[in-house]
N, C-alpha and C positions, 0 to 999 in steps of 0.2 A: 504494500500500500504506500510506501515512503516512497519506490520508486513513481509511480502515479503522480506520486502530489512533485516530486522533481519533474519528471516530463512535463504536467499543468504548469509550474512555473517557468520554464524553457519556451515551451510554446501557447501559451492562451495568448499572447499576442499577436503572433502570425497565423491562429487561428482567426481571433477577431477581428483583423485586418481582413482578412480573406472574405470570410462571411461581409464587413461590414461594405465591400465592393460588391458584393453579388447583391445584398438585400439594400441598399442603401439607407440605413435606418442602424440607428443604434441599438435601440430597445430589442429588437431582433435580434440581430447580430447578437446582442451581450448572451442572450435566451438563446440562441442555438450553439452559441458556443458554450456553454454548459452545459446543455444535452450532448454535443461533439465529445465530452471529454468525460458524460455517466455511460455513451453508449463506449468510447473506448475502453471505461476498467470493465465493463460486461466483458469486454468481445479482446481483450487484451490476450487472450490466448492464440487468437487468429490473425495477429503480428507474427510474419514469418520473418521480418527483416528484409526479405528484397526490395522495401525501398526504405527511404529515409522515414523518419517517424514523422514529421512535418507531412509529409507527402502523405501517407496514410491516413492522420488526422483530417487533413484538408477532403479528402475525398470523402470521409464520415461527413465531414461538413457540408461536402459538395450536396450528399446524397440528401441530407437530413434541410436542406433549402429547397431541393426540390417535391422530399414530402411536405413541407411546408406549404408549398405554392400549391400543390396539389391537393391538398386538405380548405385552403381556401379559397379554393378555383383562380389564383392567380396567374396558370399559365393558360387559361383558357382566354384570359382579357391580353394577353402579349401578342403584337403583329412579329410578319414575318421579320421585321428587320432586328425586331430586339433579339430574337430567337439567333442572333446573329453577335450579337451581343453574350449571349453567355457563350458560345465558341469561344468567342474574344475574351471570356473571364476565365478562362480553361489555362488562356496563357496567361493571363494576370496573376494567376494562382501559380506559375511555374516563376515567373517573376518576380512577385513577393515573397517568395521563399529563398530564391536569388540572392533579389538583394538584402535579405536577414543574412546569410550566409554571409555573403560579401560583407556587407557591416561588423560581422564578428570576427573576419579573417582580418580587417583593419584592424580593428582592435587591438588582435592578438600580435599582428605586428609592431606596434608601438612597443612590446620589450625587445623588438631585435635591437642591433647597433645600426649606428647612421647610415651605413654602407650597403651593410646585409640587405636594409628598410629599402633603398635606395633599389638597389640591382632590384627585390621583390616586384614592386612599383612600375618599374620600368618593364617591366617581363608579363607582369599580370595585366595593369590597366594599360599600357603603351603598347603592349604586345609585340615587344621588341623583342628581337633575334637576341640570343645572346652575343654576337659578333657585333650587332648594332652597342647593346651595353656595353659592353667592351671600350668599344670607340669612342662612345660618351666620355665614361668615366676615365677614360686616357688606362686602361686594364688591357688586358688581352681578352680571350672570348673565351678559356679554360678557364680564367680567373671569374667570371662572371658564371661561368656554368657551375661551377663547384662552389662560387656564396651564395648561388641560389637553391644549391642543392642541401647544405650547409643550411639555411634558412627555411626551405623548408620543414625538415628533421628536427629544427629548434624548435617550429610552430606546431608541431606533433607534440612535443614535450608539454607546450603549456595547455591542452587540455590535461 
């Protein structure tokens, strides 16, 4: 049960976020994500791990908006272009989960050193070569390939 209430505090935010993009309403949102996270300790044995837990969650959450709509005939008043629209929320939900991700790997970079942070930066968000890093930082392209690798492994450590 302690681990539950860790996962609830991990993610009831990027649960809530999710929901509060498909439903646009908070009151909702806050109320389906609560039911998101009684229906996952029912069903917490049918995590197999093939995806991420976010990903899981969000799809309880997915599923439990569209019982929602359907309990009060909400998809029966949606035209064809909104219906277009939750397609388009499919990847807002791959997106938002994204960028949680991305936001925590920032984070977790802030204990590297100047350098390491440096070559990370330039490789993740610049999507530079490491020959390109290199050049930058006046390095070679082995020296940048191995702070990044070096950097990685450190950012392993801080979970």
């Amino acid at each position: 049960m302690q681990d539950m209430e860790q996962i609830y505090k991990q993610y009831m935010d990027t649960v809530n976020k999710y929901l509060f993009c498909l439903t646009r309403n908070n009151d909702i949102s806050e109320e389906l994500t609560q039911e998101t996270f009684y229906k996952a300790v029912k069903k917490i044995d049918t995590y197999k791990g093939e995806c991420k837990m976010s990903v899981w969650l969000c799809q309880i959450a997915k599923n439990l908006w569209y019982d929602y709509c359907r309990k009060n005939k909400r998809l029966e008043n949606i035209k064809e272009e909104d219906l277009l629209d939750v397609q388009a929320l499919n990847t807002l939900e791959e997106q938002i989960i994204l960028n949680d991700e991305r936001n925590s790997l920032y984070k977790k970079m802030q204990s590297l050193n100047e350098k390491t942070r440096e070559v990370m930066y330039l490789r993740i968000t610049g999507e530079l070569s490491f020959k390109e890093i290199g050049i930058i930082l006046n390095k070679t392209e082995n020296w940048a390939r191995v702070t990044f690798y070096r950097g990685k492994n450190q950012l392993k450590e801080v979970d």
